[in-house]
N, C-alpha and C positions, 0 to 999 in steps of 0.2 A: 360145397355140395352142388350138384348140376343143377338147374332150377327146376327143371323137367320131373325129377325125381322126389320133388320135394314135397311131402304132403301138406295137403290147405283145405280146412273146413270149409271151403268155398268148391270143393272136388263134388263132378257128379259123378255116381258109381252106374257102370255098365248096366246095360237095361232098361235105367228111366225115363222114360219119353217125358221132355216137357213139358208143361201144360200149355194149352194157346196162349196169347197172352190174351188180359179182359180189353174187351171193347164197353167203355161208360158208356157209350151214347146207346149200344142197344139193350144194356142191362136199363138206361131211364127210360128206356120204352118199353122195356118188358115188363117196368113198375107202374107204370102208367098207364099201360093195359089192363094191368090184375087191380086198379083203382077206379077206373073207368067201369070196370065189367058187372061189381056190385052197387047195389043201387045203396043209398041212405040208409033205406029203413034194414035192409038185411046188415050192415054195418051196425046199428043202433041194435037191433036182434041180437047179435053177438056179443058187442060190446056190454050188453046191461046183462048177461049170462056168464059174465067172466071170463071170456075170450082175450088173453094176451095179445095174440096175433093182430085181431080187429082190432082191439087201442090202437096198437103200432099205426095199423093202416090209417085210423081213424086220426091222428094226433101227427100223422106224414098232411092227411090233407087239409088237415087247422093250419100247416107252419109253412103249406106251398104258398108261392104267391102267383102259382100259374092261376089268372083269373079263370077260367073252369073249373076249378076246383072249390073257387069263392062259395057259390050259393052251393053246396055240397057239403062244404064244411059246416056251413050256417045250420042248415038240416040237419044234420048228427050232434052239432052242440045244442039245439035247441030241443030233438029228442029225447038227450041223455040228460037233460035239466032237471027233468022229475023226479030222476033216480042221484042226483048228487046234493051235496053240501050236508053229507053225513058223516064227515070227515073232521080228523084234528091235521090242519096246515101249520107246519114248524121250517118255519126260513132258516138258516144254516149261512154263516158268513165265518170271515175272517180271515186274517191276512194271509198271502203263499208262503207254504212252507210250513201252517199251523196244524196241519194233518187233516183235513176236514175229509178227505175222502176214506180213510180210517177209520178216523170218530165215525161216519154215517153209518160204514160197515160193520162195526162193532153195534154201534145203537140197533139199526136193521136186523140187525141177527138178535138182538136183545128182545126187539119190538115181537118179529114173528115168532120168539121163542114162547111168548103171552100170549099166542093166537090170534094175533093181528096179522094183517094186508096189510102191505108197508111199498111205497111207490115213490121210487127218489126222481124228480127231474133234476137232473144236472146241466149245470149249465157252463160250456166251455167258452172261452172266451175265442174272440175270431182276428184274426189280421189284419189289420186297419190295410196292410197293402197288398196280399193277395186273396184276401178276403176268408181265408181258408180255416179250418177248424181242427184240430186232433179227437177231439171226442172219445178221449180215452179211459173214460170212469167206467167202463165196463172192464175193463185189463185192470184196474187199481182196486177192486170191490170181485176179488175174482172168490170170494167165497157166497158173499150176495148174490151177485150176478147166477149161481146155481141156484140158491131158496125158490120153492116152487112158491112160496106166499111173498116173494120180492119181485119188484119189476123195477128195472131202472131203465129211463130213457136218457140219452147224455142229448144235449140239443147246441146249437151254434149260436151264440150271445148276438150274430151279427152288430150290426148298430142301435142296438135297444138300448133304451135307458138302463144302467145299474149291471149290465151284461148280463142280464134278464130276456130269457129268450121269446122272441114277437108275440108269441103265442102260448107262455106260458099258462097263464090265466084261463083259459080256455082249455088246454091240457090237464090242470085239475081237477074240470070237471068231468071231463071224460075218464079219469083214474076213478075219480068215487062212484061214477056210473057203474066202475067195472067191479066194485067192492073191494076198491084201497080204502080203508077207513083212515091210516094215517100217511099223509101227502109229506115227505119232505124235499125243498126247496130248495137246494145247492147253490149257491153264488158264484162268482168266478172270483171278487176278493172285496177288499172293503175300500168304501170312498162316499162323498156326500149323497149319488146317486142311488145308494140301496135302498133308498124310501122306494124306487119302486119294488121288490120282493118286501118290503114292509109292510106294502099294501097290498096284498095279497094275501098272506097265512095270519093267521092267529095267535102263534107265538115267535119271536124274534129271538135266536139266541147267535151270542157271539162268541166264536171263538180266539184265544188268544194265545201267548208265550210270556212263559216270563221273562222279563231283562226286555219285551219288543217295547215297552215304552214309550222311548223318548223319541223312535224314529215314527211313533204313532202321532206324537204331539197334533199336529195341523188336521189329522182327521180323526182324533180320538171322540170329544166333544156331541160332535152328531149323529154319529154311530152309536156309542154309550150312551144319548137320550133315548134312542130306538130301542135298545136292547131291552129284554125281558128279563133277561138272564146274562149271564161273562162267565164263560169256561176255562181256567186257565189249561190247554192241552198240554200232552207232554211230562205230566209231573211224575216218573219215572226216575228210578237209579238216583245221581249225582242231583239230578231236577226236582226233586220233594221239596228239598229246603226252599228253593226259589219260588216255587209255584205258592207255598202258603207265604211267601213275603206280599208276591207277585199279589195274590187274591185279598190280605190286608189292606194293600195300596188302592186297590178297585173298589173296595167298599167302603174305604175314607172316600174314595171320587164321587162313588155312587150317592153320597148323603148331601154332596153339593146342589146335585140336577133338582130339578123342580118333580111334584109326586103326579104319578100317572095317571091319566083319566080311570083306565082299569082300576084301579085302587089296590095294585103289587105293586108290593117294592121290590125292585131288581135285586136276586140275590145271585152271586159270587162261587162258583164251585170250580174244583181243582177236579181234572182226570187224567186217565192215561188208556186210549185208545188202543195203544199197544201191549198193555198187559189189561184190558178191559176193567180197571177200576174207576168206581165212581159215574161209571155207565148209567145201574140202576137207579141209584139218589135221583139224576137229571132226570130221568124218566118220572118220576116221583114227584119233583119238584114241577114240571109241566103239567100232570094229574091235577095238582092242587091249582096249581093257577085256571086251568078249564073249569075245575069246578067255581072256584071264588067269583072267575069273569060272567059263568053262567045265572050263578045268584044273584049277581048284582046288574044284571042285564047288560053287562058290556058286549057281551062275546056278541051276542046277536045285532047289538047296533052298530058295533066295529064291522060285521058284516056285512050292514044295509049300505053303511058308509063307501064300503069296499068297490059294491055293484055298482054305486052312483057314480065313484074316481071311473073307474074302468068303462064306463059309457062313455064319460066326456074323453079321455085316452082315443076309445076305439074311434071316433067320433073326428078328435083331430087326426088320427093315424087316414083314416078313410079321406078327409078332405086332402091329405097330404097326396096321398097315393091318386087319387083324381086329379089333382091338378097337374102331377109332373106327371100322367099319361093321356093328355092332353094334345093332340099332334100338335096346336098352333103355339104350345109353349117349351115345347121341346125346338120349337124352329127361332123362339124370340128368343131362349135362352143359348143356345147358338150362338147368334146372332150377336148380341149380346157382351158376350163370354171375351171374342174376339174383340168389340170397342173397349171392353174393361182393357185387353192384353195390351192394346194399342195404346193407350188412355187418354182416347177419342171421348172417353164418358168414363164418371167416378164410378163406383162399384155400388154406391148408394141409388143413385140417378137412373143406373141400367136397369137393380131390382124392382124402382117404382115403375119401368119401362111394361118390363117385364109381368107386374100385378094388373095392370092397366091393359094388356092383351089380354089375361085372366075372367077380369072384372066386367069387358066387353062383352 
């Protein structure tokens, strides 16, 4: 057949005019306009009224690192203070491929089906080489993503610890200012670094597969002392039989770890995301543990805890970011960079060089 003739869903049909194509650089100016234009407090006005829109805006200018945006942010998270930590924070991890952005959507639709504000930060992981992010848990959660009592934000792990987004921390408060009562916290997967979303929510649940095991070995251990809870997902069709072997095996593990300051013991439940069983139980099972943490005054000291890690964090984050915009050490480490390449100077030698222009 002629190729000319040949039809391809890539065909455009007579009449449609193209669209221009986008220009990014004047779409970030046209956002940076409509950020610029509202002050703080009308921001903080909206946001503690339940304004979706203002979060977004408000929680774009926590996670800029345009310094104009710095003291701006400071102001709206320190407004919205009063009105947050009315919230239950549930961290959400486990390995790729365990279903977690299912499980959220399922739970989410569970949660607001009880009358709850339910506000997932997602966190995508980014590319160590072109730095770039897909942030695609709005496309995966495409039935949440409609709930008018859902709001999901996906955000870019950048280089943060646990691929935990810079600003997450600060992002929660601004959800409970807006009346999310429950925060949950998406990971991008599991590794020894999730102590940071540890330290942040109130309950830690993990999710897993059965048969993933033994390629867990090397980071099962400190993940499993974190955890609150162990989900085997997945236990569906052919996967029942595995998932209650699966869930035996974890609570033989679980009696090994040492007992939790909380005073829960980690208990072990099987679900399936995908035909929504054993959704509610979990929900159930987190109820009780709030209340038990609350009687026993953990929850609240786990909290106090929480504020004082995140100062000293914010604390080294800020000295980090002052020193490397520093013009005289952006010029020593230069400088620098090139005797390392040379190996005019060891790499250790250059660094003391380097602290020593700092420390002047």
């Amino acid at each position: 057949m002629d190729n000319i003739n040949r039809k391809s869903a890539l065909k455009e049909n007579e009449g449609v005019v193209p669209p221009n194509s986008t220009n990014a650089s004047a779409i970030a100016a046209i956002q940076k306009k409509r950020l610029q234009k509202q002050t703080a407090e009308e921001l903080i006005s909206r946001i503690t009224k339940g304004d979706a829109v203002a979060l977004s805006q408000g929680i774009t200018l926590v996670e800029s690192l345009n310094p104009e945006h710095h003291n701006k942010a400071n102001q709206i998270i320190q407004g919205c203070l009063p009105f947050a930590n009315k919230s239950i924070r549930i961290g959400i991890t486990g390995v790729p491929g365990v279903g977690k952005s299912t499980f959220i959507e399922a739970f989410g639709s569970l949660l607001t089906s009880l009358g709850n504000k339910v506000a997932v930060l997602a966190i995508d992981p980014s590319s160590s080489i072109t730095k770039g992010s897909i942030l695609g848990d709005k496309t995966r959660m495409e039935e949440l993503v409609k709930n008018p009592n859902a709001y999901i934000r996906p955000s870019a792990s950048g280089n943060s610890l646990g691929g935990v987004a810079r600003k997450t921390r600060e992002s929660i408060i601004l959800c409970e200012a807006c009346g999310y009562n429950i925060i949950l916290v998406e990971t991008v997967g599991v590794g020894q670094s999730e102590t940071a979303v540890h330290s942040m929510v109130d309950f830690f649940l993990l999710l897993n597969l059965a048969g993933a095991g033994d390629e867990l070995q090397g980071i099962k251990r400190g993940i499993m002392e974190m955890a609150d809870a162990v989900v085997i997902n997945k236990a569906d069709g052919e996967n029942i039989k595995k998932a209650q072997l699966a869930r035996l095996e974890y609570v033989r593990a679980l009696h090994l770890f040492p007992k939790k300051d909380s005073g829960w013991p980690p208990e072990v439940r099987t679900s399936s995301a995908l035909e929504q069983t054993g959704i509610l139980k979990i929900w159930e099972m987190i109820q009780e543990y709030i209340i038990l943490t609350k009687e026993n005054n953990f929850f609240q000291n786990n909290r106090q805890e929480q504020n004082q890690f995140w100062m000293m964090e914010t604390i080294q984050e800020e000295v980090l970011m002052h020193f490397y915009n520093a013009p005289a050490i952006a010029e020593a480490i230069e400088k620098n960079k090139k005797a390392v390449q040379k190996n005019e100077i060891s790499p250790f030698a250059a660094a003391q060089l380097v602290l020593k222009t700092y420390f002047k």
